[in-house]
N, C-alpha and C positions, 0 to 999 in steps of 0.2 A: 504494500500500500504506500503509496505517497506518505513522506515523513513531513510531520508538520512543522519538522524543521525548514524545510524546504522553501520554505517561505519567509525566513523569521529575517533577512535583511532586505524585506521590500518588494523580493523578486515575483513577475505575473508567476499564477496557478499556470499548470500546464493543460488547460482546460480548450487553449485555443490551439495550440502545436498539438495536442492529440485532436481536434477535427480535424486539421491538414492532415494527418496521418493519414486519417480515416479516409477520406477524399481522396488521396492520390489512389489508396488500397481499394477501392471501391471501383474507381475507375479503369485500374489496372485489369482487375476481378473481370467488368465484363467486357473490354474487348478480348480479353482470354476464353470467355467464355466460347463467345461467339466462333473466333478461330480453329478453338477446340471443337467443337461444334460439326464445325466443316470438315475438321479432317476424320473425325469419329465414320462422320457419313458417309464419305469418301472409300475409308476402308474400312468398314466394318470389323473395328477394334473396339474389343469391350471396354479394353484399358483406357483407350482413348476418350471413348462416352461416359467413361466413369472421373476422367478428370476434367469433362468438359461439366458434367454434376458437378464436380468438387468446386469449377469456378463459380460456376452461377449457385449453389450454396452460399459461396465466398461473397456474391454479388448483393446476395441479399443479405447476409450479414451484417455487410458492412451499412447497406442503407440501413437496417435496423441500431448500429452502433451511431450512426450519425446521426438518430433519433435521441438517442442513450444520453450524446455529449451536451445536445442541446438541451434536454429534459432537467436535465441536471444542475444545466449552468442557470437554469429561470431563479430568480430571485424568490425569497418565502411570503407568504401571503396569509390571508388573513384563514384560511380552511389549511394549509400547510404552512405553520410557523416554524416549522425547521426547514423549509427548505424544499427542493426538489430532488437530491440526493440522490436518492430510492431508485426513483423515477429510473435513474441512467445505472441502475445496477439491477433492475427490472427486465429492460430494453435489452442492456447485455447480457443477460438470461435465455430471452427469446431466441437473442443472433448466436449462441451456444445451441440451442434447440433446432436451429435452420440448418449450422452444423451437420449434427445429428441424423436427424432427418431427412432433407436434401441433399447432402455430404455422403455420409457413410452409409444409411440406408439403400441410397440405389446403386453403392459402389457393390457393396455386397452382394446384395440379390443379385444385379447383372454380370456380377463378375463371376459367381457361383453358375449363372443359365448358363454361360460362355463353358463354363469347366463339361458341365452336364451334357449341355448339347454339342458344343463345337462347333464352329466355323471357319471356314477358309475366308482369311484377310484379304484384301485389295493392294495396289501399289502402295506402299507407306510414305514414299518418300513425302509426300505432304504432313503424314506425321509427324515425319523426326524435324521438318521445317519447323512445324509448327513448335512442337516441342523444345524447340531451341530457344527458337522469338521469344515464347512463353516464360524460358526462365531467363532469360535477359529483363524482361518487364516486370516480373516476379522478383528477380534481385534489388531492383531501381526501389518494390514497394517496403520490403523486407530491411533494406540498410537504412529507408528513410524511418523505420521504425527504429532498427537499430540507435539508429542515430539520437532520435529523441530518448529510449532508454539510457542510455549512454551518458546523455546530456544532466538528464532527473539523477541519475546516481551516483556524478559526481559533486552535484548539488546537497546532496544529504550525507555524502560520503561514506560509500556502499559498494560493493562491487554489485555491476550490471546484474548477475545473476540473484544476489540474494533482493535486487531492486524487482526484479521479475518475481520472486516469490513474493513478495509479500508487499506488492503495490493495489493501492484500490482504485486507480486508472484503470479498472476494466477494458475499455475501449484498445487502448493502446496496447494492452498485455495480450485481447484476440486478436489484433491483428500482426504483432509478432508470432504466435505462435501458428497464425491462420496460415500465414506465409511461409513459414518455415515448414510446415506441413506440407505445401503448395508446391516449394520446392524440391524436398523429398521425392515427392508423388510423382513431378515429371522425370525423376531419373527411375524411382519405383518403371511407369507407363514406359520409358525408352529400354529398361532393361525385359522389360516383358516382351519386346516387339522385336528386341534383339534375339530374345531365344525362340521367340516364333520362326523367325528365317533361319536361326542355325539348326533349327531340329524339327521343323516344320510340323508342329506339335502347338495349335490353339490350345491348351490346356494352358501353356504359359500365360498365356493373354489374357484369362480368366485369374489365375493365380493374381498377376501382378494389380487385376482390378478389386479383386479382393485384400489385397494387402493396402491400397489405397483406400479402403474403406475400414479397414481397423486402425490405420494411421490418425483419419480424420475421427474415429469413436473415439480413441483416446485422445484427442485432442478436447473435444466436444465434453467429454465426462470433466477431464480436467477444470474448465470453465466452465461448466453450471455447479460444480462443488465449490467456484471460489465466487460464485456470484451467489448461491445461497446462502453460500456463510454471510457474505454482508448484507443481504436480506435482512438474517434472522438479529442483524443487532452483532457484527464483531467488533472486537475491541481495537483498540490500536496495539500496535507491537509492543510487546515487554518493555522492550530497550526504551521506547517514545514513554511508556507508561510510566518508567521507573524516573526518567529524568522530569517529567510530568510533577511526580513526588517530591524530586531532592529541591527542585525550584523554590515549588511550596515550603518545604523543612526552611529553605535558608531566608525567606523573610522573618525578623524577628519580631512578630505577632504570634506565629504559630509555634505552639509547642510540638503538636503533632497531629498526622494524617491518619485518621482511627480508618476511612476505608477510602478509597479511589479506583471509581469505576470510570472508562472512554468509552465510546461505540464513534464510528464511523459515521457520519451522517452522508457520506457522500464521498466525491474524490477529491480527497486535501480537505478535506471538509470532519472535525474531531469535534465531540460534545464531551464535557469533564463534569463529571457530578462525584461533590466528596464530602464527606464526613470531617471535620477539619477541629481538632482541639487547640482552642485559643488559650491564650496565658489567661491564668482565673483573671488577674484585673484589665483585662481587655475586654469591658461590657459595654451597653448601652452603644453611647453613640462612636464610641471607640472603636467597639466591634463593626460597628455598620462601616468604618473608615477603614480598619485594617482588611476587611473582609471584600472593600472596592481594589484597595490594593493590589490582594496578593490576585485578582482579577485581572488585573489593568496590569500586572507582569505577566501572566501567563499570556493575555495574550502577545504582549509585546513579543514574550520568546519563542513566539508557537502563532504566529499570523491564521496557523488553519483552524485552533481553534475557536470556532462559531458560538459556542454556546457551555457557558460555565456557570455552575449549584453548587456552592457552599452549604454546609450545614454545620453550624452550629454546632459540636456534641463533647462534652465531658470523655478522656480518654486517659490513658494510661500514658504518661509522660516517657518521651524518649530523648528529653536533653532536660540541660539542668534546667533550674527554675530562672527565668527572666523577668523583667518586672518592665511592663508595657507603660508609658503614662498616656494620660487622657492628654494631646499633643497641643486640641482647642481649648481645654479646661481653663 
C-alpha cells in the first residue's frame, strides 16, 4: 500500500500518474487485442484466441480500473464522509473478476477443446508478427508501470518489490502484474506454435492456451485477495502503524497509546483512531489543546492521513510521570 509517508514533504498523491498508467495500458490492451484477433482467425490457433481473450480481458480491465482511479479520487460528501476510497478498490475488484472471467476462463476451456479435439493450424507467420509487435507494445505499457513503481518506492524508501506487496494503489499494482502476465503469455503463445511446426502435434497449441489461462487465474486470485482485504477494513503496515505510535509517544502531553487502530480508506488515503492516555493534569481545556496537537503533527508527518479519533482513556503509564501545565491558564 502506499506509505503515508509518501506524502509527508508536500509531494502530489500518485492518484494522477496511476491514471496515465492506466490509459497508456488500456490503450495498448486493445489495439492488441484486435491484432491478436486477426491473426487467431487467420490461423486457427487456440493459443493465439486465447491471448487475443487475454487482451480484450486486459481491455476491459483496464476501462474498469480507470473507473476505480476516478471513483476514488471524488472528494467526500455529505452520504460518504470518508471519502470515495472504497469506491476504487470496488472497481478494482470487478477489473480482477474481468481477469478471471474473460482472461482465464476462455483461455482454458479453448485451450483444453484444442487438446481434445485438434486442429490443423494455418500459415503462422502472421502470428509470430503479431506476436512480436504485441510484446514491443506490451513492454512500452509494462516499464511505464515499472516506472511509476519505481518512482513511489523510492519515495517511501522500499524496495520496488516489497512496494508491490503491500501498496493500496490497486490500479497500478493490476496493471503491472496484468502486463507482466501479458508478457509471459506471448512467449507462453510463441513457444506453443513453435512446437506445433516442430512436431506437428496441435496438442501443443492447446497446452500453451491452457497455460495462458492459469497464468492469468493466478494473477486474477492474487488481486481480488488484495482488493478484499481492503474492502473489508485493512490496516496500514506494521512499520507505518508503529511509527504512527512513536510520533504520538514523543509529544509531551501523552503518556501513552492504550490502543491504535488504521484502516485504509482508500489509496494514500489512512484513518487513525486511538485510545491515547494523557498526563493526569492535562484536562479540561488543556486536553482539548494537547489533543488538537498531537492531530495537527500526525498529520503534518503523515499528509495521507485523512481522518484522526482520539480518545481520551486512563492507561497504564509507559514513561515517567510528566507534569503538563494548563499553557493559557
Amino acid at each position: 500500500m502506499n506509505d503515508p509517508e509518501a506524502d509527508r514533504n508536500g509531494q502530489e498523491k500518485p492518484g494522477s500518474e496511476s491514471l496515465g498508467t492506466v490509459v497508456v495500458a488500456g490503450l495498448a490492451n486493445l489495439a492488441i487485442a484486435i491484432a491478436k484477433l486477426v491473426a487467431g482467425l487467420m490461423s486457427s490457433s487456440a493459443a493465439m484466441m486465447s491471448e487475443a481473450a487475454h487482451s480484450a480481458a486486459d481491455t476491459v480491465t483496464e476501462a474498469l480500473l480507470f473507473v476505480a482511479v476516478r471513483r476514488s479520487d471524488s472528494p467526500p460528501d455529505a452520504r460518504h464522509p470518508f471519502g470515495h476510497g472504497m469506491a476504487g478498490f470496488f472497481w478494482a475488484l470487478m477489473a480482477a473478476f474481468a481477469t478471471l472471467i474473460g482472461g482465464a476462463g476462455f483461455s482454458i476451456t479453448h485451450g483444453v477443446q484444442e487438446i481434445i479435439n485438434g486442429e490443423e493450424l494455418a500459415d503462422l507467420r502472421v502470428s509470430y508478427a503479431v506476436l512480436v509487435i504485441s510484446f514491443v507494445i506490451e513492454s512500452v505499457s509494462f516499464f511505464k508501470a515499472l516506472s511509476q513503481v519505481r518512482s513511489e518506492a523510492a519515495r517511501v524508501r522500499v524496495t520496488p518489490q516489497r512496494y508491490v506487496a503491500r501498496t493500496s494503489d490497486t490500479a497500478v499494482k493490476a496493471v503491472l502484474f496484468e502486463d507482466a502476465a501479458a508478457l509471459a503469455g506471448l512467449v507462453i503463445a510463441a513457444c506453443g506454435l513453435l512446437a506445433y511446426e516442430m512436431t506437428g502435434d496441435p496438442v501443443w497449441d492447446g497446452v500453451a492456451s491452457v497455460a495462458i489461462g492459469l497464468l492469468l487465474l493466478g494473477v486474477a486470485a492474487h488481486l481480488i485477495y488484495a482488493n478484499v482485504s481492503l474492502l473489508m477494513g485493512q490496516a496500514a503496515p506494521e512499520r507505518i502503524r508503529k511509527e504512527i505510535e512513536r510520533e504520538m509517544l514523543a509529544q509531551p502531553e501523552v503518556e501513552n497509546v492504550v490502543e491504535l487502530l488504521t484502516m485504509m480508506l482508500g489509496p494514500s488515503e489512512v484513518m487513525v483512531a486511538a485510545r491515547v492516555d494523557f498526563l493526569d493534569e492535562t484536562t479540561g481545556a488543556a486536553l482539548e489543546r494537547a489533543a488538537d496537537r498531537v492531530e495537527e503533527r500526525l498529520r503534518e508527518r503523515f499528509p495521507s492521513i485523512s481522518h484522526v479519533f482520539l480518545d481520551p482513556t486512563p492507561g497504564r503509564p509507559s514513561r515517567g510521570h510528566r507534569r503538563v501545565a494548563d499553557r493559557d491558564s
